[in-house]
N, C-alpha and C positions, 0 to 999 in steps of 0.2 A: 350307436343307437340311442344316445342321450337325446332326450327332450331338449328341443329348442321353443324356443322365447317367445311363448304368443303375442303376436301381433294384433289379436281379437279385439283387446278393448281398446284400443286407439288411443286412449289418455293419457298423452307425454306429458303435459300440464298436471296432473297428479304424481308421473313418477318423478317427475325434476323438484315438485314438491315434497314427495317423501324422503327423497334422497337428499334434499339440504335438511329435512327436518332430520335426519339422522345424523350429519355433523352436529348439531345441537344440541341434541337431546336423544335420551336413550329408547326407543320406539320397541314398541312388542309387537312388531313385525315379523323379525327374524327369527324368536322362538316360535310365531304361530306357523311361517313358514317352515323351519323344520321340521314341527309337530307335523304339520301334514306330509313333508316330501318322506319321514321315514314312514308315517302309517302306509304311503305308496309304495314303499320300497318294501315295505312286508308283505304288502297285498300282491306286487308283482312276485316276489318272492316262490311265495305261495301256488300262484295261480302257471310260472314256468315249469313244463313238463321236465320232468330232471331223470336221467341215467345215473351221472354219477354226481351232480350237482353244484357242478365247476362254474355250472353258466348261471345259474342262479345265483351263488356266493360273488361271481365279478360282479354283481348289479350294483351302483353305489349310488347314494343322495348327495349330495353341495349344494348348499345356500350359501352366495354371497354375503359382506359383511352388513352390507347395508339391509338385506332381506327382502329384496325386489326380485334376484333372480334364485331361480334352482334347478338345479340339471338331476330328471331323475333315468337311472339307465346305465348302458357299458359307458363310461368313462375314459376319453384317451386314448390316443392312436393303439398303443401294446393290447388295451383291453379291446380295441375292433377289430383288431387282425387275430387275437387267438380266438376271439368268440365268433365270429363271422357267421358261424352257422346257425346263430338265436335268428336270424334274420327271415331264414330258408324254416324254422320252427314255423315263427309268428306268421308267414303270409304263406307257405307250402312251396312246393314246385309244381314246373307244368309235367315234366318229364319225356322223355326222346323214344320214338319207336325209333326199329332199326332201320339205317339206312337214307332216313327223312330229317329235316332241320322244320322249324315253325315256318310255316305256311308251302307245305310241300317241296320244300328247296333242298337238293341232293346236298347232302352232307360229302366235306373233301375225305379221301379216301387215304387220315394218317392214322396210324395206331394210336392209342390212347391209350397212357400207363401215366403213376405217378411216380418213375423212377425203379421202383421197388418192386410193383404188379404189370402184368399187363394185361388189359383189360378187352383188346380186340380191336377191330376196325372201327367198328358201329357197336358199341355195347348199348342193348335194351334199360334204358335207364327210369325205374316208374314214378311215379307221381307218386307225391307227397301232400297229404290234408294240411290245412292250416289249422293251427292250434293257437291260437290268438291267446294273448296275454297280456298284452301293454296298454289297448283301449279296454279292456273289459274290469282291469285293475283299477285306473282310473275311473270308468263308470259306476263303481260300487263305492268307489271313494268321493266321490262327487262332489254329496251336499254338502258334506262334511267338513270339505278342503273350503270349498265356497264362503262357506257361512263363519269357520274359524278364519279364515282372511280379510274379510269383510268384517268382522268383528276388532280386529287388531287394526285396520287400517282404519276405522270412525275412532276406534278410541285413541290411538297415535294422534290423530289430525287434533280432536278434541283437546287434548292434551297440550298441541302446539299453540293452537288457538287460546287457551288460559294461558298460558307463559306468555305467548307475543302481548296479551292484553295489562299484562300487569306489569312490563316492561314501558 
């Protein structure tokens, strides 16, 4: 469930610019990036309904070295196969009357155990709320992330543009 790499602002011509300016010169990119992926990382933290709080504590932040990208969320094959169920948290389920599949279609008629239970032919299985926490962590973190990025990317660029001029 990590965040993947907005596509929104279209501006490769900026990032291929800030990515040579960080061979360069040392940009305040990637603290401001940080600063914000962990304020997200506390906020999703927070806002994940926790039992015993196993799925909250997998949640992890990474910013790349350059400070362009960062992945916030489970992390890596091992952490999306134990956590799997943050998934069935954040969007709910539809859940099975007996004996019916979604869109009235007869369910095949094998038992259904995990090894260990057995749970019947057709087990009544109910529906589950969603409990959102990955867009609404981000929604409250917003401006903040917005305005400390946009801050550090005028001042990086700024900064490259004196150096390039006095060179």
């Amino acid at each position: 469930m990590a965040a993947r790499r907005s596509r929104m602002s279209g501006d490769f011509k900026l990032r291929k610019t800030l990515r040579n300016i960080h061979t360069q010169l040392d940009n305040e990119l990637k603290p401001a990036m940080q600063e914000a992926a962990d304020r997200l990382l506390a906020t999703m933290r927070e806002f994940v309904p926790k039992d015993s709080g196993d799925g909250a504590a997998a949640l992890t932040a990474f910013v790349s070295k350059s400070g362009l990208d960062a992945e916030i969320g489970l992390r890596g094959k091992k952490a999306n196969k134990r956590f799997y169920y943050l998934r069935f948290i954040e969007y709910g389920t539809k859940g099975y009357a007996e004996g019916k599949r979604a869109g009235g279609r007869n369910k095949r008629a094998t038992n259904k155990s995990d090894g260990a239970h057995f749970f019947g032919k057709h087990p009544k299985i109910p529906a589950r709320p969603a409990h959102p926490w990955l867009r609404p962590a981000y929604d409250v973190n917003r401006e903040f992330i917005l305005a400390s990025i946009s801050h550090a990317v005028s001042n990086t660029l700024k900064r490259a543009a004196e150096g390039l001029g006095d060179g």
